[in-house]
C-alpha positions in Angstrom: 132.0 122.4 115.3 128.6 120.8 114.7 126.7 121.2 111.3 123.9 123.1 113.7 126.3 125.4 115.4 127.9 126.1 111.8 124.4 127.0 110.6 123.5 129.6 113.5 127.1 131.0 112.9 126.4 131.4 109.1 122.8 133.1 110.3 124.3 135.7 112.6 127.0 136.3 110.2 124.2 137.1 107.3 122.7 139.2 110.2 125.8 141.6 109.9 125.8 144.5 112.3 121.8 144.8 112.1 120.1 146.1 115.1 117.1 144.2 116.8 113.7 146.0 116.6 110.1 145.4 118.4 107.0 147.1 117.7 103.9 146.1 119.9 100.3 147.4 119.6 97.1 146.6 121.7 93.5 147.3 120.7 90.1 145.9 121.0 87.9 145.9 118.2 83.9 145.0 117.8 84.2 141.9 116.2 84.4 138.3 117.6 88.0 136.6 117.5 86.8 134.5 114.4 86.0 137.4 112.5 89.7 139.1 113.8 91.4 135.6 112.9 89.5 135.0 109.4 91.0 138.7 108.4 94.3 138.5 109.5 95.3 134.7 108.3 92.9 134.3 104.8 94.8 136.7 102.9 91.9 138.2 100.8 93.7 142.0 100.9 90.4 143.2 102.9 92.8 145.7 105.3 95.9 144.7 103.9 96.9 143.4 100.6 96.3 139.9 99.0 99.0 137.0 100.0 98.7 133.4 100.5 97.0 131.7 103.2 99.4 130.1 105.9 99.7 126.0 106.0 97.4 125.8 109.4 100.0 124.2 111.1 103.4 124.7 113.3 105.8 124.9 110.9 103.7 125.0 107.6 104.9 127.7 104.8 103.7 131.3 105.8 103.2 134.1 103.3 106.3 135.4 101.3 108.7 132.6 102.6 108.0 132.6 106.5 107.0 130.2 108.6 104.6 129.4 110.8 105.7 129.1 114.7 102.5 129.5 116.4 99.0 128.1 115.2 96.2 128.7 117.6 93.1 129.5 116.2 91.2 131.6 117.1 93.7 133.0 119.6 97.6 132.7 118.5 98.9 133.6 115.3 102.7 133.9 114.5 104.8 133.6 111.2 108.9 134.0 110.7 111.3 134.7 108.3 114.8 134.1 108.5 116.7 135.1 105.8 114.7 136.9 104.0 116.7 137.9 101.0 116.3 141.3 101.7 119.8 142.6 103.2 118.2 145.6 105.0 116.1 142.8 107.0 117.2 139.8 107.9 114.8 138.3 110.1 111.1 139.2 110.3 108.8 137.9 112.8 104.8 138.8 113.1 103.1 137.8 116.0 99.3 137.6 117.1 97.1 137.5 120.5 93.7 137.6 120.3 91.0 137.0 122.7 87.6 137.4 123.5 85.7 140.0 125.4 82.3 140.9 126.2 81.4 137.4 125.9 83.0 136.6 122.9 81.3 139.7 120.6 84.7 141.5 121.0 88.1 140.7 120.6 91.4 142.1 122.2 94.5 141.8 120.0 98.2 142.2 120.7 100.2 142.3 117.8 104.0 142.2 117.5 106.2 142.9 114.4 109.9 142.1 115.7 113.1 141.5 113.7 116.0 142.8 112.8 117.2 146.2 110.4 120.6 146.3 109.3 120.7 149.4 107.0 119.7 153.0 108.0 118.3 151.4 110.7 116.3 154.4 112.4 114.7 155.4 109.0 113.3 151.6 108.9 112.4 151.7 112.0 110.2 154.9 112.2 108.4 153.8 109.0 107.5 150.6 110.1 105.9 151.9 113.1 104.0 154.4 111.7 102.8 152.1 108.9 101.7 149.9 112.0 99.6 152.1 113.1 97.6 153.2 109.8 97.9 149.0 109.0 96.1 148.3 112.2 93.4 150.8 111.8 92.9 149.8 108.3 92.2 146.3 109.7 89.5 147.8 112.6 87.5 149.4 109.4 87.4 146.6 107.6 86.1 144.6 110.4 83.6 147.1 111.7 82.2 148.1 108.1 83.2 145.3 105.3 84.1 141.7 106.8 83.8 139.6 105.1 82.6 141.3 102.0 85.0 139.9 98.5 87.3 142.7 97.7 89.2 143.8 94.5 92.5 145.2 96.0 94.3 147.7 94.1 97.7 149.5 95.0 100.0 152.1 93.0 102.7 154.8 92.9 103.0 158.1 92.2 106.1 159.0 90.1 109.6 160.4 91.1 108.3 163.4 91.8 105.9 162.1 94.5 109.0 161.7 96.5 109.4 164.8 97.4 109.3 166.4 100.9 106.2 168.3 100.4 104.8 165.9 98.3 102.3 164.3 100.7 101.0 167.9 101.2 99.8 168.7 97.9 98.3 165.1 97.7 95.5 166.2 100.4 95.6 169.6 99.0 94.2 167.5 95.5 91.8 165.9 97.3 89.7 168.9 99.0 91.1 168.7 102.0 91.9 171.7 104.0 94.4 172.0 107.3 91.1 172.2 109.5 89.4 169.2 107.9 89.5 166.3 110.6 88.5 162.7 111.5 85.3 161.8 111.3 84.2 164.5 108.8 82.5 164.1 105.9 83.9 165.1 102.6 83.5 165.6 99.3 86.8 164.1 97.5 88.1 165.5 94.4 90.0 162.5 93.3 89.3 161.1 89.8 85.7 161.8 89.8 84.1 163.8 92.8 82.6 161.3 95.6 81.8 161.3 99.2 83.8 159.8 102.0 84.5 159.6 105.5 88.1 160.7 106.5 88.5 157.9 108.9 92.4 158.5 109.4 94.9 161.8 109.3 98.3 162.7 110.0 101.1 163.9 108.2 102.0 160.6 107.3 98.7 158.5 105.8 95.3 159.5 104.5 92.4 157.1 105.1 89.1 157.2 103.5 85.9 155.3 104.0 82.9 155.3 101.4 80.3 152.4 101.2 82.2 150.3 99.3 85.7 151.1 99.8 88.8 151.7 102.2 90.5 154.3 100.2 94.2 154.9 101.4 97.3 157.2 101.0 100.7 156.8 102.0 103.2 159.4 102.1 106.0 157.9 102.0 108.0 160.5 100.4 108.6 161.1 104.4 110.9 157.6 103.9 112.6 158.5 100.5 110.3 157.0 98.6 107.2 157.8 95.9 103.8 158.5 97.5 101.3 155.5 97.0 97.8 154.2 97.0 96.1 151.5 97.9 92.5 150.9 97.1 90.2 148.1 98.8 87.2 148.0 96.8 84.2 145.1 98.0 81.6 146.8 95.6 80.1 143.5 93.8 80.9 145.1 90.7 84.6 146.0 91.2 87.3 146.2 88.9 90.6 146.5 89.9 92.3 147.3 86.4 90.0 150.4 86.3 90.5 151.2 89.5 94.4 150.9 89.3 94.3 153.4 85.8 91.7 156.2 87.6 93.9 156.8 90.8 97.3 156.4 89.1 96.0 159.0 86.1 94.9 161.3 88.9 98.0 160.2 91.3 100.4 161.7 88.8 98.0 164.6 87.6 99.2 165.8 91.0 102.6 166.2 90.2 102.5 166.7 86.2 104.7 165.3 83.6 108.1 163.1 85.2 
């Protein structure tokens, strides 16, 4: 057996009984493929959270270990990992298509998270595509109100008790929100001082809110088995991220009280 074939046997071996997964989205969004491929490849944490820039290359090193298989600027952006180190996911692949519309002052994207899950594979799966969708938003409202404004990124968790089934619940209960409260309104926020926001995103999964400086957002993944979090994307010019970080996590487990 050749040293190549002993290598792909060793890979599907690590790969254990996993299942293969593919989630695919397609959206267009008011901002030029430059601006789409600046957000998505430079790593600042402006939509999503900070990580290194890829080697602009085929077959330079991607963020967290991948690397990259396509490199097409402005249009074709794809990184892999193989191995991962994570047992529950063995391979992870994240693909990109963009391309111009109206002229150029749009953009259309395709984007494509494949892999494969090998433990509690449907649990992984229906979070993954759920976070997709909140991700993907997250990344039209930073192109349509902040790129490319510096951000200070900030993310937390609550405690234990955050992980709770009904924990997500009393999380927009804490911030003002009521059962008829929906996207696009206007709200005053209880969180740890009083502010207005938009709610730009709801469901019984996420929370998304938009002031003039910041992409404010909630995760409930307590849904998953897991503590709710918070991620805070702040491009005011005078940001601070440790502050930031102590205000919501003081307020994040005020909601649910002593562990």
């Amino acid at each position: 057996m050749s040293e190549e074939n002993e290598q792909e046997n060793k890979q599907e071996s690590e790969r254990g009984t996993g299942r293969e997964f593919e989630i695919v989205r397609e959206f267009e969004v008011d901002a030029t493929p430059e601006e789409v491929w600046a957000a998505i490849t430079t790593g600042t944490g402006g939509y999503l959270w900070p990580m290194s820039p890829p080697e602009p290359r085929v077959g330079g090193a991607g963020p967290f270990g991948s690397t990259v298989t396509a490199w097409d600027p402005p249009h074709r952006y794809t990184n892999r990992s193989e191995n991962t180190g994570a047992p529950a996911q063995p391979l992870n692949q994240l693909d990109h298509t963009i391309e111009p519309r109206d002229g150029g002052r749009r953009a259309w994207v395709r984007y494509v998270h494949s892999g494969i899950f090998t433990d509690d594979w449907d649990n992984q799966y229906d979070g993954a595509n759920k976070h997709t969708d909140f991700y993907l938003h997250t990344l039209r409202e930073y192109l349509t109100h902040f790129a490319p404004r510096p951000v200070a990124f900030t993310t937390l968790n609550g405690p234990g008790k955050s992980a709770s089934a009904d924990a997500f619940t009393a999380v927009g209960r804490a911030l003002g929100l009521t059962g008829e409260t929906a996207v696009g309104a206007r709200v005053t926020v209880r969180g740890p001082k009083e502010f207005e926001a938009v709610l730009d995103y709801r469901d019984p999964y996420f929370i998304g809110l938009r002031t003039d400086d910041a992409l404010i957002r909630f995760f409930g993944r307590n849904h998953w088995g897991a503590p709710v979090g918070i991620s805070v994307h702040d491009f005011a010019p005078d940001a601070d991220a440790e502050a930031t970080e102590t205000a919501w996590q003081d307020w994040l487990n005020g909601v649910f009280g002593p562990s």
